[in-house]
Each structure stands twice: as structure tokens, then as C-alpha cells.
C-alpha positions as CSV (number, residue, x, y, z in Angstrom):
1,X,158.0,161.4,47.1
2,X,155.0,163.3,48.6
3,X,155.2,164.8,52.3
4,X,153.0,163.7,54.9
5,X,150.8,166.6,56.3
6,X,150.8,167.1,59.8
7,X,147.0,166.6,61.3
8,X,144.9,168.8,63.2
9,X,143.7,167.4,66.6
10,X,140.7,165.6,65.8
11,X,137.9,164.3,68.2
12,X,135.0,161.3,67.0
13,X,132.3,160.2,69.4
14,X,129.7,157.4,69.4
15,X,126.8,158.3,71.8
16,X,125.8,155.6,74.1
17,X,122.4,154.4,75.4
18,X,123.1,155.4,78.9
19,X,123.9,159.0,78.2
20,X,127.5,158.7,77.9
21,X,129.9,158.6,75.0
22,X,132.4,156.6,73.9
23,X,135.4,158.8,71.9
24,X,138.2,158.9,70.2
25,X,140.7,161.3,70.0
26,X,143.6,161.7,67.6
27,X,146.6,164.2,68.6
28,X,149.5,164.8,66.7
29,X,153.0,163.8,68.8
30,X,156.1,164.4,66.7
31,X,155.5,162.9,63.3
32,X,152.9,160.8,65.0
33,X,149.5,160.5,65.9
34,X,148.0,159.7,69.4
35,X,145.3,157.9,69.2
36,X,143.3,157.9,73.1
37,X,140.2,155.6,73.3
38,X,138.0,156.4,76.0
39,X,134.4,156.8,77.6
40,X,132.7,159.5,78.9
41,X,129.5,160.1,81.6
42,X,129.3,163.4,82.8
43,X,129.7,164.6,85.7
44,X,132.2,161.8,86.0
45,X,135.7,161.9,85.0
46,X,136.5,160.7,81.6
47,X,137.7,157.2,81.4
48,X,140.9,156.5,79.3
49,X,140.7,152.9,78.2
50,X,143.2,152.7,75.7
51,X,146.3,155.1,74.4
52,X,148.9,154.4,71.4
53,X,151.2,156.4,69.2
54,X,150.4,155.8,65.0
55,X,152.3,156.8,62.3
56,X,150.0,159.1,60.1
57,X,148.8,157.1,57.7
58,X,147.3,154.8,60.0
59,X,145.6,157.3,62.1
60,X,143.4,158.0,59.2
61,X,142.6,154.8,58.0
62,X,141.5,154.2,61.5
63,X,140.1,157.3,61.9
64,X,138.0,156.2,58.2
65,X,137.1,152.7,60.0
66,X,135.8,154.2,62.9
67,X,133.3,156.7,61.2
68,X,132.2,154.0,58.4
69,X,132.1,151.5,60.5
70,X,131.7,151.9,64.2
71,X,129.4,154.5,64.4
72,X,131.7,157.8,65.7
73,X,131.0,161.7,64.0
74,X,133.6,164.4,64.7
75,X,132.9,166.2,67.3
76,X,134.2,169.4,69.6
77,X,136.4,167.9,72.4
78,X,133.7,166.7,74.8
79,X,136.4,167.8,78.0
């Protein structure tokens, strides 16, 4: 049976049309994933709209989703 791979921290943003971003970040928590959902307008704080834990495996099909589908590119943490 093959080992999961622990990820790297991984960052994916969609630019918006009001100068902001939306992002996504994925942080691995203890055989998890993080997954934080948020928006972005500097200089304001960043907004956290959504947080939940994934196993690994889901992580990257969202991750796959969200770059296919929605728009986001990787990107250097924007904070």
C-alpha cells in the first residue's frame, strides 16, 4: 500500500476586478491538510471566509478543481 506524501504549503489566487484577490491556501496539519478560503484588498486585512481540515487526497483534487476550474494560479503567500 503506497504512503501518502506529506504536502508543501501551497498558496492559489484568482485576481479580482476590484484589485483584490480571492485565495486559497492549503497547510499541512498532522496528516491533514488545511484548506483556508479567503479574500484579500490591500491595505486591508485579509478576510478569512472559510477554514476546514482535508485528508490529503482531497486537498489535491480540490486544489486540481480550483486551478482547472475556478480560475486560481499558485502563487507566493500574498500576507
Amino acid at each position: 500500500m503506497p504512503r501518502s506524501v506529506t504536502p508543501s504549503p501551497l498558496w492559489l489566487v484568482r485576481p479580482r476586478s476590484d484589485g483584490g484577490s480571492d485565495y486559497v491556501s492549503f497547510q499541512p496539519s498532522q496528516g491533514a491538510v488545511e484548506m483556508r478560503e479567503g479574500s484579500h484588498l490591500p491595505p486591508q486585512m485579509p478576510l478569512l471566509k472559510r477554514r476546514r481540515s482535508l485528508a490529503v487526497e482531497e486537498a489535491e483534487a480540490c486544489r486540481r478543481r480550483l486551478q482547472q476550474e475556478a480560475g486560481y494560479h499558485r502563487s507566493e503567500p500574498l500576507f
